[in-house]
C-alpha positions in Angstrom: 12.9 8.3 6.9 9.4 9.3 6.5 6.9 8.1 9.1 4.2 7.7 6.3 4.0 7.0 2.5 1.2 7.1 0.3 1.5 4.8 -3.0 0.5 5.9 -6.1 0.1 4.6 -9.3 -1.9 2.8 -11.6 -2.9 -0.7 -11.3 -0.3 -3.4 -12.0 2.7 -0.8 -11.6 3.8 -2.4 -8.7 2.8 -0.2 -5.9 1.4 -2.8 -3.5 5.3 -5.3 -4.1 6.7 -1.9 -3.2 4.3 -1.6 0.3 5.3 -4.9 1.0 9.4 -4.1 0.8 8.3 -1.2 3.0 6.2 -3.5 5.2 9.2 -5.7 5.6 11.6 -2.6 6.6 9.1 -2.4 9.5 5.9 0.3 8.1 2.3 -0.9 9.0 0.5 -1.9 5.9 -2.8 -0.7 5.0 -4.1 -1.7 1.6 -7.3 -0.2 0.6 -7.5 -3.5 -1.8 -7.0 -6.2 1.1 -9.7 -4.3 2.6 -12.0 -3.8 -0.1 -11.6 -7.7 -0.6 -12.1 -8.5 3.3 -15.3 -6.6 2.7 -16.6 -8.4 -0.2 -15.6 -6.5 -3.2 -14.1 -8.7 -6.0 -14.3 -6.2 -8.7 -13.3 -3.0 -8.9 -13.9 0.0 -9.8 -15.5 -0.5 -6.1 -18.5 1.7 -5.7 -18.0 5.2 -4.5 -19.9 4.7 -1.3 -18.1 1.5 -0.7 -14.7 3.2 -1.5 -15.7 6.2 1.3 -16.0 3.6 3.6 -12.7 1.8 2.9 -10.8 5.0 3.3 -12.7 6.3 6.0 -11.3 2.8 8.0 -7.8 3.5 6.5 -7.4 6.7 7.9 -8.9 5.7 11.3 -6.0 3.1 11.2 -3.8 5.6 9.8 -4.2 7.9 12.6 -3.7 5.3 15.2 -0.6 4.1 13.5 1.0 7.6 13.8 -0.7 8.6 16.9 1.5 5.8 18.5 4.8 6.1 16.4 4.6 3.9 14.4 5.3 4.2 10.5 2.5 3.6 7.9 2.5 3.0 4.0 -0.7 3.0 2.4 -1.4 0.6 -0.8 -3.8 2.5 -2.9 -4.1 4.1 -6.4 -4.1 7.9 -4.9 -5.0 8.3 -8.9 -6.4 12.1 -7.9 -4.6 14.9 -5.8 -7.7 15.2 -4.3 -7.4 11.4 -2.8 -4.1 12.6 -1.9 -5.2 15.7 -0.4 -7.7 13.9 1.7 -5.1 12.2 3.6 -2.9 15.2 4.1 -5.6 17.0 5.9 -5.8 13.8 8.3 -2.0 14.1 9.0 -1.4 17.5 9.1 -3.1 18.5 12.9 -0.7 15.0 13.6 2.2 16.9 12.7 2.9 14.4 9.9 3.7 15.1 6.5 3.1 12.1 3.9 6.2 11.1 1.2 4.1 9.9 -2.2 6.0 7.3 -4.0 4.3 7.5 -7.7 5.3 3.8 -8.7 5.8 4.0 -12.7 6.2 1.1 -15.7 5.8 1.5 -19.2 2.8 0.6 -20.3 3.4 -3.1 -21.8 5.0 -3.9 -18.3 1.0 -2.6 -17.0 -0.6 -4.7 -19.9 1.2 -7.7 -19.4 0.6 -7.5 -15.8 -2.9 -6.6 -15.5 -3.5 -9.8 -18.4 -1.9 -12.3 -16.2 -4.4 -12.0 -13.4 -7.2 -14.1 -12.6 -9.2 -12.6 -9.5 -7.8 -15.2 -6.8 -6.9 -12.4 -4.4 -6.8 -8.8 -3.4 -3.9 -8.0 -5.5 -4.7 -10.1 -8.2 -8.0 -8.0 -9.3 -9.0 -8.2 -12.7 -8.3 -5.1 -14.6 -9.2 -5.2 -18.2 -7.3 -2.9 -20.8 -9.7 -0.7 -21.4 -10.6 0.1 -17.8 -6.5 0.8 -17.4 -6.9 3.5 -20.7 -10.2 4.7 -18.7 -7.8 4.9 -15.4 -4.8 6.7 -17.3 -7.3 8.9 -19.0 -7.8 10.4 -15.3 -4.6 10.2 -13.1 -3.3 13.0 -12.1 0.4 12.8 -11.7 1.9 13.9 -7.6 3.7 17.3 -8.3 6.4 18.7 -5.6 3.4 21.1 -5.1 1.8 18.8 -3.0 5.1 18.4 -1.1 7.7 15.2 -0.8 7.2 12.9 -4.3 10.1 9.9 -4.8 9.5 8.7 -8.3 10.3 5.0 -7.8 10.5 2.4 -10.9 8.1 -1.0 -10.7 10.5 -2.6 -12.5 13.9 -2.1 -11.7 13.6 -3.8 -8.3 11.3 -0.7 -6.7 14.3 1.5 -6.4 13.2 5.3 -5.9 14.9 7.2 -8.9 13.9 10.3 -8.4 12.3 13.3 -6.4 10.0 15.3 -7.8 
């Protein structure tokens, strides 16, 4: 069982449903959107200043959360391997070495999603169609390069279907 996952995916795949199964199976939850939101940001792309200092808090939490044990997932797009990279270095002097689960849907299931929400919560943020073309347009998928991926379906019940 890995001792901390990073989500990735784009918005409305289902990553943060999936961090809350995980939540329940007793990880510590950090969710760079609950965050964001706690801090005042109700639309996103967040600034990148503003998104430095979410993360920067994550990963403080992050590294308490392993420093004692505990296990971690954290909720966020990770759309770049550079995001992803920035938490590696974080873990790696811990000894820890992060799973990614890359949450995929077809993209109607994204569409359909991201068009029923209305902005009444973290992760409900508005996410028009052609910011999610503008955030396709730059993910870069999680390799085995970068060490353990799951490929893990947002629809069929969050089940991981694959490693990479």
């Amino acid at each position: 069982m890995e001792q901390v996952i990073l989500m990735c995916g784009l918005a409305g795949s289902g990553k943060s449903t999936v961090a809350r199964r995980l939540e329940r199976d007793g990880y510590v939850l950090l969710s760079f959107d609950e965050e964001a939101w706690r801090r005042g940001h109700r639309d996103h792309p967040v600034s990148p200043a503003d998104a430095s200092r979410v993360h920067e808090h994550l990963q403080g939490e992050l590294a308490k959360i392993v420093a004692s044990g505990a296990r971690a997932v954290v909720d966020t797009s990770f759309w770049s391997r550079a995001s992803r990279d920035d938490y590696r270095r974080l873990l790696a002097p811990l000894g820890v070495v992060p799973a990614v689960y890359h949450v995929v849907v077809p993209r109607d299931v994204l569409l359909s999603r991201l068009e029923a929400r209305s902005g009444a919560g973290p992760n409900d943020i508005v996410v028009s169609a052609e910011s999610l073309q503008a955030y396709a347009d730059g993910f870069q998928d999680p390799t085995s390069a970068e060490g353990p991926v799951r490929v893990v379906s947002g629809v069929s019940g969050a089940q991981v279907e694959s490693d990479v």
